[in-house]
N, C-alpha and C positions, 0 to 999 in steps of 0.2 A: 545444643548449638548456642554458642554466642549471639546477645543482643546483636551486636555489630554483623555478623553473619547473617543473621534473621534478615537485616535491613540491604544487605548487598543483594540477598535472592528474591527480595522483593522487588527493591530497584530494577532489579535485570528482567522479572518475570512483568514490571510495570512497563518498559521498553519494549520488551519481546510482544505486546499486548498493544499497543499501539502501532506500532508496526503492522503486525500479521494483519493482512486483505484478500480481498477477491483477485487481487492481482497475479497472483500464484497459478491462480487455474490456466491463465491465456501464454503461461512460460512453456509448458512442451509445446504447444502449438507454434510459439515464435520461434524458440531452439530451431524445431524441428524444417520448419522455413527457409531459416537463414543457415541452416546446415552444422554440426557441431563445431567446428572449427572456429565461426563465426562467435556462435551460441555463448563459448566458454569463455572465448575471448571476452567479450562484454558483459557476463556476468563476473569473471573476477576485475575487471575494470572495475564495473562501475559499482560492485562490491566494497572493492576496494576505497572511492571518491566517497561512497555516502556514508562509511565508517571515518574515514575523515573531516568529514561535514557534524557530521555527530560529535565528532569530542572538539570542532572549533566552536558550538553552538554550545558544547557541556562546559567551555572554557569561557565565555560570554557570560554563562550563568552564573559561574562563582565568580569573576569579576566584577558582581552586582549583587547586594544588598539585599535589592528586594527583590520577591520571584515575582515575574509577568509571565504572560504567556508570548509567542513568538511578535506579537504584532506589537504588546505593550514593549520589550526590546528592540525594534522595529523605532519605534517614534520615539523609544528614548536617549539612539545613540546615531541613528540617521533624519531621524525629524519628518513633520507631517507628508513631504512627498514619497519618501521611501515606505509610510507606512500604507498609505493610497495606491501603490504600487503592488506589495504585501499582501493590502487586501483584496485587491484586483484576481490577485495569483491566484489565494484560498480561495474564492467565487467559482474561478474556473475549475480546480483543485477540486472541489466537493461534490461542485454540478457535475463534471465530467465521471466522478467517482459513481454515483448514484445513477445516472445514464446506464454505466457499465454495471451495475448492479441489476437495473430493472431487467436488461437483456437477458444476465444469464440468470437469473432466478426465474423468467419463464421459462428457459432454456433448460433447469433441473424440473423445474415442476412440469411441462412435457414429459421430459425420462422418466417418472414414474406413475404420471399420473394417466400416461397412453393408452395404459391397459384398461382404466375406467371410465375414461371421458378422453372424446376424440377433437382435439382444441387446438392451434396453433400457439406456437410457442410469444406470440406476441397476445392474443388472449389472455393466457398466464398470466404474462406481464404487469398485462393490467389488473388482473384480480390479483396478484401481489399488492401493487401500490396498493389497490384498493384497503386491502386488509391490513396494510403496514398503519395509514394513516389512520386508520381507528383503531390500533392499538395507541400511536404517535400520540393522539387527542384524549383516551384515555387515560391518558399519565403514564402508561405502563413502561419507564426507562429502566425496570430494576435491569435488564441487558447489557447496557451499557456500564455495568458495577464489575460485571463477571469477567475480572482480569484477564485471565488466560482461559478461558472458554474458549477463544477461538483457536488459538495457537494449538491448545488439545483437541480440538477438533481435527487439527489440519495431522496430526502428532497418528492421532486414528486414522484419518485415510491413508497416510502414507503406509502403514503400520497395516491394514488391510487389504490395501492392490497389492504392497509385496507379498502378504500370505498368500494370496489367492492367484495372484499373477507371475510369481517368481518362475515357473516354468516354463511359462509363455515368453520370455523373453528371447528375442531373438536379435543376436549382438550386428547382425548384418542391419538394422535398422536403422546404426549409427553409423549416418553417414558424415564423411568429414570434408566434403564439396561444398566449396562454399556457393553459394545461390543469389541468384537476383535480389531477394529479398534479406540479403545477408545483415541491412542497420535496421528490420526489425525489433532485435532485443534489445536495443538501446532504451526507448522509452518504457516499454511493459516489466523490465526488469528496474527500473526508477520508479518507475507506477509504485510497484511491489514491495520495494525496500525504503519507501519513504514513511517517514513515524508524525507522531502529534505531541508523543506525553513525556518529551524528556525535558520540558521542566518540571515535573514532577518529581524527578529523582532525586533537586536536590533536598525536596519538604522529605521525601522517603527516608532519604541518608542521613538525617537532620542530625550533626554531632558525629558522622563518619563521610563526610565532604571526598576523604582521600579513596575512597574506595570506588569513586563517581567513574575516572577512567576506564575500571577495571569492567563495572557495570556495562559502560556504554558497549566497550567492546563485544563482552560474550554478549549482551540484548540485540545487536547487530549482526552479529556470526552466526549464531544460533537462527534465527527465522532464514538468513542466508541460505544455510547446509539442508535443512528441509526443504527448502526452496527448489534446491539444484537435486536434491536424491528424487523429490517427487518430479522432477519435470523430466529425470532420466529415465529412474522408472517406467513412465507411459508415454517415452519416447521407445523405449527398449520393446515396450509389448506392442504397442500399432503403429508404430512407425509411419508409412508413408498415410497413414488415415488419421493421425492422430486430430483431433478435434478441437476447436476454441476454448468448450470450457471444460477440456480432458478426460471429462468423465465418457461421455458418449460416444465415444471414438473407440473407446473400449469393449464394448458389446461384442463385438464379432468375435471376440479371444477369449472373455471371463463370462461371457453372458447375460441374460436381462437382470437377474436376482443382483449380482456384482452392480451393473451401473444403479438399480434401484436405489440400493445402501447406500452408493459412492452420494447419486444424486441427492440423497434425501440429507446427506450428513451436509453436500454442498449448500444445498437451502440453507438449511438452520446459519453457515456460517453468514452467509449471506445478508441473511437477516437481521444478525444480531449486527454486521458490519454496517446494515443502512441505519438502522436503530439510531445510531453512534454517531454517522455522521451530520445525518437530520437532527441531530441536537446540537450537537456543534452548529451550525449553521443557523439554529432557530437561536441558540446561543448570541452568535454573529450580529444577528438581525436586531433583536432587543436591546444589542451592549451596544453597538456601532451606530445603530441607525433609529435605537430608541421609539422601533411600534412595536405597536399593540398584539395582544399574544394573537387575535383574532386575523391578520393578516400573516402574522407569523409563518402559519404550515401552510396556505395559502401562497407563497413566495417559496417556501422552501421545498415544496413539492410536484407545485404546478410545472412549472419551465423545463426540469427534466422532461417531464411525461410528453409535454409538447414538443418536444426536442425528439423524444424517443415516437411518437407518434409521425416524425415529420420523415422518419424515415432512417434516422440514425441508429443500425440494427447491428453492427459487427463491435460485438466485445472486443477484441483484440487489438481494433484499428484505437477503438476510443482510447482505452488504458493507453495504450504506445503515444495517441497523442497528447495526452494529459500528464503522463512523467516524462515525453520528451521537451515538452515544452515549458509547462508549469513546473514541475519540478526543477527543472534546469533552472529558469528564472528564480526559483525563490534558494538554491543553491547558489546562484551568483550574490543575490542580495545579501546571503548568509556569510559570506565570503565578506564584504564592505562593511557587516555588522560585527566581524572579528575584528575587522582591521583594525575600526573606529572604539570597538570597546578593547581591545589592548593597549589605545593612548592614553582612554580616559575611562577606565572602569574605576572602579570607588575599592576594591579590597584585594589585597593577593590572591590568587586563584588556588587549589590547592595540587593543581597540575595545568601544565602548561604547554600547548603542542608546540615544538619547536620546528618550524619551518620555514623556507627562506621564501623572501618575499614570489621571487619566480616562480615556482610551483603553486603561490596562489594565482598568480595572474593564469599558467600552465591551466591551474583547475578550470577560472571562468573562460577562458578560451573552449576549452574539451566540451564545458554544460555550454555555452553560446552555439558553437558550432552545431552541436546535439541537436537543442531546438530548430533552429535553420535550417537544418539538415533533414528535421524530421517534419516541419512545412512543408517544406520543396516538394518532398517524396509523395505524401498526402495528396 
């Protein structure tokens, strides 16, 4: 294989890597809500919107020199209140991520741990964080190194309910009535398809820039098409019982030993997903706001818990409100940080998304409404 090849499959397997989340698990349960007709609809939408958000932010990137991360582009082509904004977003963006984490990883560690200890899925909960944070405090981030760990994680369970489930499917499950709850999938599919590490791609690509479009795409497509096989999948086998975090909903058709597996591989991903974003965030805290490492996981772990203690217990509600709002919001900002960096970015880019000014305003129109849309309903 080609140098240049080597670094496109990196590229894409570094995208596909930041992208793939917990957010996956709460998609048959919204599909199945808001009815398929619904379901499809807005996940090729909004499919569709955050593969173009992606290569306006990969056209931002080689329009500029030097690589930052979203926030350093953020205050260098919108300036200090867009980036206060930005940071506002990400705060919500991580808390809320980790909320939804702490849930369903009681939520798997119940499903297997039923049979030996008889605990509520919010006990769990709490001996998760408990356990995450002394791994956190004892350095242990090699997790967060292990690029595609998750995404093959997710690569196995799909790969595993279809072995074991393809029988069980039953095509009357797909219903195509659309349902009260039909702008469910709007957020929990943004939740899902939302990434961190594509400026990375262009240090990846470093001497193959032109290949950056091609990258974005399949790193974009690819967690997509799993996304939608697995949320059919276990819409097809439990249909009207399908579950929040999909695995549990399953029992009644593949049995305890099935959801054991499904649940225990869900942990691990889980895990490795809080891992990740707890350092980002202790990240955050030390570069932005310059304390001490001592206060760090302190701030970056408390406030979930208390949030999740106060009574905030439905994965699916959180995720939906978190990509419909936050993400929208930081998809609009992404939008003014193309505009502003196609007047004045410093180098030719080596691709260039061609579109007319209307279909961006089109775009912040569709995320504004989304979020508003996804208040209201809350």
């Amino acid at each position: 294989m080609k140098a240049g090849d080597k670094k496109f499959w990196f590229a894409t397997a570094t995208l596909i890597a930041s992208t793939v989340g917990v957010g996956y698990y709460g998609l048959p349960f919204a599909i199945s809500k808001a009815g398929l007709t619904a379901g499809l609809f807005f996940f090729i939408l909004v499919t569709a919107l955050m593969l173009l958000g992606n290569l306006l932010f990969g056209e931002v990137i080689l329009r500029t020199h030097r690589r930052h991360q979203l926030v350093g582009y953020v205050n260098k082509y919108l300036g200090a209140w867009a980036r206060k904004i930005n940071l506002f977003v990400f705060w919500v963006a991580i808390y809320g991520g980790m909320i939804a984490i702490i849930i369903i990883s009681g939520d798997f560690l119940a499903n297997f741990l039923v049979y030996f200890i008889d605990l509520s899925p919010a006990v769990f909960s709490t001996i998760f964080l408990i356990s995450i944070t002394i791994v956190a405090n004892l350095g242990l981030k090699f997790v967060s190194k292990l690029d595609l760990f998750v995404f093959s994680v997710i690569v196995v369970i799909v790969i595993f309910i279809l072995t074991v489930g393809v029988n069980h499917i039953n095509f009357d499950n797909f219903s195509f009535t659309i349902s009260d709850y039909w702008f469910l999938p709007f957020g929990v599919i943004l939740f899902s398809l939302s990434q961190s590490g594509l400026p990375l791609l262009r240090e990846v690509l470093a001497g193959e820039e032109k290949k950056m479009r091609k990258a974005i795409i399949l790193g974009t497509l690819l967690p997509a098409t799993f996304y939608l096989v697995f949320a059919l999948l276990v819409i097809g086998i439990s249909g009207d019982i399908t579950s929040p975090d999909a695995i549990s909903g399953l029992q009644a058709f593949l049995g305890p030993v099935a959801v054991i597996i499904g649940s225990i591989l869900g942990f691990i991903t889980a895990t490795t997903i809080f891992l990740n974003m707890a350092t980002s965030l202790r990240e955050s805290l030390e570069e932005d706001f310059k304390m001490k490492a001592r206060l760090v996981w302190i701030l970056a772990l408390t406030p979930p818990y208390i949030l999740f203690l106060s009574g905030i217990r439905n994965f699916v509600d959180i995720i939906s409100l978190v990509g419909g709002v936050a993400v929208s919001a930081q998809l609009i900002l992404m939008i003014f940080l193309y505009a502003k960096a196609k007047k004045e970015g410093e180098r030719i880019p080596e691709y260039a998304v061609r579109i007319p000014n209307w279909a961006l305003y089109l775009m912040m129109l569709v995320f504004a409404a989304g979020a508003f849309y996804t208040v209201i309903i809350k």
